[in-house]
Each structure stands twice: as C-alpha cells, then as structure tokens.
N, C-alpha and C positions, 0 to 999 in steps of 0.2 A: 360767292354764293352765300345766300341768307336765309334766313326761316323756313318756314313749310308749306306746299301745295297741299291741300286734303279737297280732295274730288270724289263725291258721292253721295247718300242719303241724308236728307234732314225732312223731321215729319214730328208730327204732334202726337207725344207718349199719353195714353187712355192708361194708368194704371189703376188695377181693383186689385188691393189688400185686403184679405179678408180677415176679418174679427177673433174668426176662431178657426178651429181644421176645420179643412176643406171639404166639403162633402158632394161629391159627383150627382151630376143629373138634377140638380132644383138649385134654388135662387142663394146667395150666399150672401149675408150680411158685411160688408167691406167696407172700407174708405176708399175713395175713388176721387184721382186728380190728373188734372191733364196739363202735362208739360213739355216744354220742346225737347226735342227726342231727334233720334236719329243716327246711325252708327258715324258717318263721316261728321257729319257737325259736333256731335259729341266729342270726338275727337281733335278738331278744332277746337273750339271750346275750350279744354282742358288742355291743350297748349298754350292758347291765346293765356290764360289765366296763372298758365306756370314762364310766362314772360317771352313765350317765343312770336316772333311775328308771324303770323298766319291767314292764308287767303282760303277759303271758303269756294269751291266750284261745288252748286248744286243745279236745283229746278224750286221755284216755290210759287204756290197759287199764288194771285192776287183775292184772296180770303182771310176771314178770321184766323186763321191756322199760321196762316204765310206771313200774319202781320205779325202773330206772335212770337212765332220763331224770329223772324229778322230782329222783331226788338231785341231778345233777349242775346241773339248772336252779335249784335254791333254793341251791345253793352258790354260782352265780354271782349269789345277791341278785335274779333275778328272780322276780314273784312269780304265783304260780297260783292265788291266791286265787277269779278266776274262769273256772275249767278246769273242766271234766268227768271226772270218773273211773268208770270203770264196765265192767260183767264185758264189756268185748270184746277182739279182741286189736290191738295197740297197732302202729302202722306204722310197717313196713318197708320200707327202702331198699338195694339190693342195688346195689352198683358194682362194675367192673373196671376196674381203672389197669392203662397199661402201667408200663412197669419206669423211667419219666423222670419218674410220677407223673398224666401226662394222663389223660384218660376216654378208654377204649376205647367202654364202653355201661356203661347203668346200667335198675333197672325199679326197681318201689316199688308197694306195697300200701299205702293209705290209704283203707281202707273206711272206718277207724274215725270219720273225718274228717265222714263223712256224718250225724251222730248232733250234729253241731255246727247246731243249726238258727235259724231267722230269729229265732222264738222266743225263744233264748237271748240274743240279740245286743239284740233289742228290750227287755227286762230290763236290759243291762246300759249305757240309755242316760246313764245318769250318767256314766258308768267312760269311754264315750267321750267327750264335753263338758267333760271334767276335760284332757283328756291336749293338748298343743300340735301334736302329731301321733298317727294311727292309723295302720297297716301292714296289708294285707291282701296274702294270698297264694294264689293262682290254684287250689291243691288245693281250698279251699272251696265249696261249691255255688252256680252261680248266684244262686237268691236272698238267701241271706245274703250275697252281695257287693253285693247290691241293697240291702238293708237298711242293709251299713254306708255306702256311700255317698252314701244315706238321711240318715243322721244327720253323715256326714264330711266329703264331698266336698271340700267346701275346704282341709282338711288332710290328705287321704288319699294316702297311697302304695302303689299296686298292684305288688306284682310276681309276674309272670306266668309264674316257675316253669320251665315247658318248653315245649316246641312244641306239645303237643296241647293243656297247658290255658290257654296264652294266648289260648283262641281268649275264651274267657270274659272278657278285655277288652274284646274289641272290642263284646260282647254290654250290656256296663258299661256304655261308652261313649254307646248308642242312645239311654242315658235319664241319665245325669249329666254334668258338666261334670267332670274327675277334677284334682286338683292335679299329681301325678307319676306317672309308671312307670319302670322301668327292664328294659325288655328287652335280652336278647343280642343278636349277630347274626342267630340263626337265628331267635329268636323273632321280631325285624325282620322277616325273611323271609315268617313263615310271618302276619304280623299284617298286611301293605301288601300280599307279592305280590314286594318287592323288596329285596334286602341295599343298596341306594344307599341312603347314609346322608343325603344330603341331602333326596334323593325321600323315604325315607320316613319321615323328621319330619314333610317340611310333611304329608305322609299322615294322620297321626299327630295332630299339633294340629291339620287341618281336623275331624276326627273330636270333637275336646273335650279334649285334654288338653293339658292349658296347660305341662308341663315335659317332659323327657325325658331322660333318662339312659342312651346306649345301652352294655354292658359290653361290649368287645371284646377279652376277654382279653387275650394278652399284646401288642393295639395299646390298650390303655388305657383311654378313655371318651370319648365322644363326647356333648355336654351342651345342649341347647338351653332356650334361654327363652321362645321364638317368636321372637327378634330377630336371637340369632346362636348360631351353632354354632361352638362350641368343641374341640378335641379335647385329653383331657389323656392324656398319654402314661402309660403303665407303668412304676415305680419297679421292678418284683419283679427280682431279679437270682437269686434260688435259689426253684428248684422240686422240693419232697418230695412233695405231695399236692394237685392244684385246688382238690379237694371243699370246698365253702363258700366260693371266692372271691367268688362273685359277693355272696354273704348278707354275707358281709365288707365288699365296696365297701357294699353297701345301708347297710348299719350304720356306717360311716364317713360318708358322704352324708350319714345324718339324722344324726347328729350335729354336723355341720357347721352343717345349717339351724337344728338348736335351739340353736349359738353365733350364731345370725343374718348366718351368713356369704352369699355370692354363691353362687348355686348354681355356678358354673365350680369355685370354691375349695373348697366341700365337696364337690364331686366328687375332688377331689383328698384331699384324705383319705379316701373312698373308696378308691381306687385304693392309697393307703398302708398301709391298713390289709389291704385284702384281701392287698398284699405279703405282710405280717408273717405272715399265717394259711397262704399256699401254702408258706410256707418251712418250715413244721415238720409231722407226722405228724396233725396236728390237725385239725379243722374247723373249730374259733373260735378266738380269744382266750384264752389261758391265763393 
C-alpha cells in the first residue's frame, strides 16, 4: 500500500482582510482574493507538495471556479482522476479576517458536494485498498462516510471540518471503530459537551476512536493514543492568514504516519507545517 486517498470538499476560498480592526455592521476596507480552497483538496494539496502521492475524490462545476481549482490541483501533482465534474456550480467559501489575519466568521456553499455519492465511493473500492491511508472530510454526506469507513476504517482519518458537521462523527462512530480524527477545540466542544481536553478524549475513544489529534491553534496539539496525552506546542511565530492551518497540521500529521513515525512526532510536523502555511497570504503549501 502506497500514498493517500483524500475524499471531500474543494471550492473557491473568497478571502476579505481587512485593513484595519474590524468594525461590525458597515462596509470594511480589506484586500480581498479568491483562491482554491477547500478542506479535502487543501489537504491533498499539501501532501501532494510534501512528496506523497495523492488522489483527490471530490465534485467540481464545469465553471470558472472548477477550472481553477483543477488547474491549480494537477499543478500540485495531485490527481483527479477520480473526481466528478459536472454542470453544477462548484463551492464556495466566503471568510473574513481581521487585519492580524485571524477568522472573524466564514460561510461556505457545498451543495455541489451532494452529488458525491455512496455509489461512487463503492466503484472506486480498489483506489481505496491501494492507498496506506484515506482522508475523509465532514462536508460529505453521512452515508458515503459510511461507506468509506466501510471499506477504511483501520486506516481512516476523519476530519470534521466545523462545528455543525462534526456532528456526522459522532453519527460514524455508532457503527465503526475509526483510526484518527482531528478536531479543534470547538469542535471538542461541540462533539463531548466539553473543551476539557482530558475529559474529552477519553469521551472520544470510549465512543471508538482509537487516535486523536486535538488542533488548538496557537496552543499547538493536543495528541492521544489511548495511553497518553501529549501536548505539542506551536512553532508559528508570523501570522499573515489562518485559513488552512488546521488542513496543514492534517497534512503534516499523515505525512508523519506514512514515514512510520509516533503519532506525538508526526503531530509535530503537523503543527510545523501548518506554521509554514499561516505565515504567508496562502492556504497550502507553495
């Protein structure tokens, strides 16, 4: 078994930086650019770039949007061989930074995501049996998380995106035994009931999931194997733009596991890599 399956969102990142603080309710002077985005491509992406071979399962219009993501995803050598393209329109993700780079709020249309079905996943059960690890990300529909973990489970890495669709973890959970996730804090939160990181690991693996990797921004990661909790701290010392840190740790992390490191040690690649990506205007790996 070889490289990585990442199955899930790719969409066109609308980022507005704004000038100065933030000021609620009227119009805010910002620099504003739009670039390929997406948690699952991101993630790809930044494998493809840290030498791993990587396939790409998404959905993407045939639109401006669609064409720019695919360019800028086959330039980074990942491949979409088995993607979706088809007349719809191709998703969007809308942020606001304030002027230090952090998230003020962000929203995101991923309808086209819906048209990614159990269906297609169960076709392309070679593609995942080939790969030493697959990636799935929380935009997906329930049952195609079901399916991949179906055919995954023991090498699967969930991540659960935001707070509303982490809840589709826990739904995983009922019926597979899962290898990793890596939620944030807030997703912690909104997954156990509790941000106590100790509380809500063991929460966490009593549920079925044998690894965890919690991102806590600029406190670092928090890393458990069921034995012991680790915390690696934060390397980032310059902050230009978040957006894609956490798809960055992800993507450091498994790269760590496919050099057969200790999950404590490739959490820290992790954590180094997503540095590298908040320090510059970028979302991945350049």
């Amino acid at each position: 078994m070889n490289g990585v399956l990442v199955i899930g969102g790719a969409n066109a990142d609308i980022k507005a930086k704004t000038l100065a603080a933030h000021v609620p309710a009227t119009s805010n002077p910002a620099a504003i650019q739009v670039k390929p985005g997406g948690v699952a491509r991101n993630i790809a992406h930044n494998l493809a770039r840290l030498g791993i071979d990587t396939d790409l399962i998404t959905v993407l219009g045939n639109d401006a949007n669609g064409a720019m993501i695919t360019k800028a995803t086959e330039k980074a050598d990942v491949s979409l061989a088995h993607s979706i393209f088809m007349n719809v329109a191709t998703g969007t993700y809308v942020a606001l930074l304030d002027e230090t780079g952090e998230l003020i709020t962000a929203a995101s249309d991923m309808k086209c995501l819906t048209w990614l079905s159990k269906t297609h996943v169960e076709q392309k059960r070679n593609v995942v049996a080939e790969k030493k690890f697959v990636l799935a990300d929380c935009n997906l529909e329930p049952d195609v998380l079901d399916e991949i973990a179906s055919q995954a489970a023991n090498k699967l890495v969930v991540e659960p995106v935001s707070v509303s669709k982490c809840q589709k973890l826990l739904a995983l959970l009922k019926n597979h035994t899962v290898f990793l996730a890596t939620p944030n804090l807030d997703q912690l939160g909104a997954l156990t009931g509790t941000r106590d990181i100790a509380v809500g690991i063991a929460i966490l693996h009593q549920l079925g999931l044998l690894n965890i990797v919690i991102h806590a921004g600029a406190l670092g990661a928090y890393v458990s194997d069921g034995s012991t909790i680790t915390h690696i701290p934060s390397p980032a010392q310059t902050i230009i733009d978040v957006t894609g840190a956490g798809d960055a740790a992800t993507a450091g992390l498994i790269y760590g596991l496919i050099q057969e490191l200790p999950l404590a040690n490739a959490a820290t690649l992790g954590q180094e890599t997503a540095a590298k990506v908040i320090a510059t205007e970028y979302s991945t790996l350049e």
